[in-house]
N, C-alpha and C positions, 0 to 999 in steps of 0.2 A: 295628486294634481291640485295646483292653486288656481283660482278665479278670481279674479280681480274684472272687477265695474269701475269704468272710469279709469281707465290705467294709464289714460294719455294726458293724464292734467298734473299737476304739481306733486300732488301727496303719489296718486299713480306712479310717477316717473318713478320719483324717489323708490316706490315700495318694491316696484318690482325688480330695480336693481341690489335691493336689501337681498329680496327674497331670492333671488340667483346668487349673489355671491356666497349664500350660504349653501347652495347647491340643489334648490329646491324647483322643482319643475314651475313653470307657471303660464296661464293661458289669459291672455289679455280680452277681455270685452271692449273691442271699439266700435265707436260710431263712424267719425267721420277722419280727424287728425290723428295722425299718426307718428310726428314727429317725435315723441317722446320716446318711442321705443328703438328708432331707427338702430340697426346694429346690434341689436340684441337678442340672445338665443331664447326668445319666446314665441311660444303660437299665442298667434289674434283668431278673435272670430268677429265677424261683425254681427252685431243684434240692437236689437231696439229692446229697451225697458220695457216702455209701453204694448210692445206688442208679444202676449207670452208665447204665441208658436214660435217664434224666431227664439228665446232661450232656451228652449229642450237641448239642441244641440250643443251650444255653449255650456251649460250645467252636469253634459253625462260626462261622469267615470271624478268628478269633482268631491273632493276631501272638506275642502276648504274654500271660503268663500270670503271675498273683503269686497263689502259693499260702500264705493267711495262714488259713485257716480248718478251726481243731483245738478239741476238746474241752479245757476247761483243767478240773482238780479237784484239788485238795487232800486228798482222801480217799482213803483206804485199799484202800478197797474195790470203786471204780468201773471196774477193769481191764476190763471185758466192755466195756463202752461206750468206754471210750477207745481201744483194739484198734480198736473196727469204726469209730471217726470218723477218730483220728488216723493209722493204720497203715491200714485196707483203703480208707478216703479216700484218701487221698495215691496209694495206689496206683492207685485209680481215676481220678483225675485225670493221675497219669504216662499210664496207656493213653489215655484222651480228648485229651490233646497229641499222644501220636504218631498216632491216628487220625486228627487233623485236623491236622498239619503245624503245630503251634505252634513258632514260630523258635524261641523261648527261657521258660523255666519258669525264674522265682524261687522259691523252695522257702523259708518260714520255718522256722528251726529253735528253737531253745529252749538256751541256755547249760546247762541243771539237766540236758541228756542228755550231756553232759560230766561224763569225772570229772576232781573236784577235784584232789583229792591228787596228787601230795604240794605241799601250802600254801605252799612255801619259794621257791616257782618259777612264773612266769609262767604262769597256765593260758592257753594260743592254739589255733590250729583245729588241732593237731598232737595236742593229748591223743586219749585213745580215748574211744569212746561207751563209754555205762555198757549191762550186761548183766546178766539172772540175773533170777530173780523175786522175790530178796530187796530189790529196787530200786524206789522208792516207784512207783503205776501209771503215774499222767504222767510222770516221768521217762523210762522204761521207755518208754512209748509215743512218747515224740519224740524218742528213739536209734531205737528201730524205723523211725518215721517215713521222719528222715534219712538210715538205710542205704535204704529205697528210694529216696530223691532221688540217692542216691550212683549207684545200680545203675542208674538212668535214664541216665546217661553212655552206658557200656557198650551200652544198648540202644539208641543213638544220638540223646537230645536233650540239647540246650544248655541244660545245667542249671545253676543258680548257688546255691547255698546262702547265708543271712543265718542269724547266730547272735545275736541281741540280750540283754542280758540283762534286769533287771528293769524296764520298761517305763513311764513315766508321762506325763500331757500330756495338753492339753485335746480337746474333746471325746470325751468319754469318756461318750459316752450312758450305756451301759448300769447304773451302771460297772462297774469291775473294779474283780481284789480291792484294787488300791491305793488307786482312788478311794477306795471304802470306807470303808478304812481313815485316808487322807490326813479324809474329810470328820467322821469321830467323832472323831479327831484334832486335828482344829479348830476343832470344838465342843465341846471339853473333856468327851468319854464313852468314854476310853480311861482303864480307873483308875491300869493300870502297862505300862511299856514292858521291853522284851525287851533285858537285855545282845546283842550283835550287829548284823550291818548287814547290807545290799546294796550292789552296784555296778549303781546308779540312772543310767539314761538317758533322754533326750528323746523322744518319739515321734516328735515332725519329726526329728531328727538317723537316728533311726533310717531314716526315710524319705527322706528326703533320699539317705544311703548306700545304700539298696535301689538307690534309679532309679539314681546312680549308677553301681552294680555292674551292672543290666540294660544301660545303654549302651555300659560298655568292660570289664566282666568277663570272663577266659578261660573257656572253655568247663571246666565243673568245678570251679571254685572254689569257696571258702568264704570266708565273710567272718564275723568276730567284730564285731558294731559295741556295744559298751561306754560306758562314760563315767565313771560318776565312784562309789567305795566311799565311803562313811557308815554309820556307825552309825544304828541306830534314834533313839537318845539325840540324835545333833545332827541327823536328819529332824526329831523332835520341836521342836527349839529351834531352827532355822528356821522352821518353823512359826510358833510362837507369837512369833517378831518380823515375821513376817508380818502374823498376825492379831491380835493382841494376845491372844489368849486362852493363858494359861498353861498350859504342857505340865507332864505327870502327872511327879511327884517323884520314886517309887518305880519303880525297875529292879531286874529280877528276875531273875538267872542262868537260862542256858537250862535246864537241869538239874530247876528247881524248877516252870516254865514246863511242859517234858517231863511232869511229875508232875503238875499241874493240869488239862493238856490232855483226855483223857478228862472229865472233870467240866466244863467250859469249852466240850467239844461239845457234851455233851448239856442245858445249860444255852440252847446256841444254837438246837438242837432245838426245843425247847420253844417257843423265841422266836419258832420261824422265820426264822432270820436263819444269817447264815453266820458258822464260830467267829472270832475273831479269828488265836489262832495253833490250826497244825494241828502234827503230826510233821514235813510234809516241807519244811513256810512253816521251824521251827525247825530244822530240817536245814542251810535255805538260809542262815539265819542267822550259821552257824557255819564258811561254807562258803570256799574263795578268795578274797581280797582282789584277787589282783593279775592281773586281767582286762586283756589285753593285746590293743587294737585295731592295733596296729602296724602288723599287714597292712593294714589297711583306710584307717591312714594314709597309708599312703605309696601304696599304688593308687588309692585314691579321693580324696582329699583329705579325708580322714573326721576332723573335730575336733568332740564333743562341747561344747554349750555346760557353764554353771556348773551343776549340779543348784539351786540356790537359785532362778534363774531359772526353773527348769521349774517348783518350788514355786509361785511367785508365778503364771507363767502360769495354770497348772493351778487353785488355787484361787479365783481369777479367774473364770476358765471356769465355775465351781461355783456361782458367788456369781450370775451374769447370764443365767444357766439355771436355775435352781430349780424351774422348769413345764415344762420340757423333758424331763425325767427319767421 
């Protein structure tokens, strides 16, 4: 039996439709939403990270475990909550493995708990995690994270670390911030786009490289799975030779973005919507280009498709769901 945390968000969806069509049993950890599984031959259980009497249940007669399910926020301010999901979660799911003899834990990690610097030079799983509390809270929270995934070795399980970076691809229930993003984007209600980019990757590629690294990973590994840097500006203008709707004209140095961003919250506030850019969205922005999956090619056979392709998939996805949401 597989385990999967978090099975109802993006990377979830995806995996666990991987991991059935290869014929592999698998039991969903949900919280609240469920829409990602809807129709499909898997058992849920509901449990809480936070609370470790509720995962015994979830955890028995469990082979395998893929831990994807963390608090994501773009805000300032949300350290208390992100601590107790991503950091004292993780660590309650480390105990619930070794309690119940889990052969092997996949551990999702997050590129943004990596530092960058210095930009001249390949960042790979060799940089250090980032520290200190001057480090935006999510970030902070998924170096915390990963040194538990790390310390899980030492206490004797078969751990394997995934580092994805920014993440996109269909079914994307809920969505996230890309969809988002990608769907105002495509409906021409983004007014200006942000000097800067991501290095944007597949969701199935990322998935794909998980299960791979779960069947021949050394014990302790890390894997970067990556794919491919763009700027905002040419996300945009694939876009819009996608959909034909014309991408916004005006790009605005991060700087003056920076300066907006307080007023652009609290205008999101208002809306009830979430801001466009945050501090640590334009952090990311400005962040390493040169994301080097290397490792994960030559161990896994790990090759990212085109990001354009993921575009088209993805908004696809968007277009044939619109009551799904």
């Amino acid at each position: 039996m597989i385990l999967i945390t978090g099975a109802s968000g993006l990377v979830g969806g995806n995996l666990v439709r991987a991991l059935l069509a290869q014929g592999r049993p698998v039991r969903a950890l949900v919280h609240h939403d469920r829409r990602a599984l809807e129709g499909l031959d898997v058992e849920t259980v509901s449990a809480d990270l936070t609370d470790p009497a509720s995962l015994g249940h979830a955890f028995r007669g469990v082979e395998v475990v893929y831990h994807l399910a963390s608090s994501i926020s773009i805000n300032m301010d949300d350290w208390d909550e992100l601590e107790r999901i991503n950091v004292t979660g993780t660590r309650n799911v480390i105990d619930a493995c070794l309690r119940s003899n889990v052969r092997r834990l996949i551990h999702f990690g997050s590129i943004h708990a990596y530092a960058h610097a210095p930009f001249d030079q390949p960042l790979d799983e060799d940089r250090r995690l980032l520290t200190g509390d001057h480090i935006p809270p999510y970030e902070r929270s998924k170096a915390a994270a990963e040194t538990e995934a790390r310390r899980s070795v030492d206490l004797g399980l078969d751990t394997v670390i995934i580092i994805p970076t920014a993440i996109a691809g269909p079914f994307d229930f809920r969505p996230s911030y890309f969809g988002q993003a990608l769907q105002l984007l495509a409906s021409g209600r983004i007014p200006a786009l942000v000097r800067g980019g991501y290095d944007w990757v597949d969701v199935r590629d990322v998935v794909d490289g998980a299960i791979k690294a779960e069947q021949v990973a050394v014990r302790g590994s890390r894997y970067i799975l990556s794919g491919h840097w763009h700027s905002v500006r040419e996300v945009a203008r694939m876009t819009a030779e996608i959909t034909g709707i014309p991408a916004p004209r005006l790009t605005v140095p991060i700087w003056l973005a920076q300066l907006a961003q307080p007023l652009m919250a609290r205008l999101a506030q208002i809306n009830g919507s979430q801001p466009i850019y945050t501090r640590p969205m334009l952090d990311a922005m400005n962040s390493n280009r040169h994301v080097s999956h290397a490792r994960a090619a030559r161990d896994l056979g790990y090759a990212p498709r085109p990001f354009r392709q993921t575009l088209a998939d993805t908004l696809a996805w968007f277009e044939d769901n619109k009551g799904n949401r």
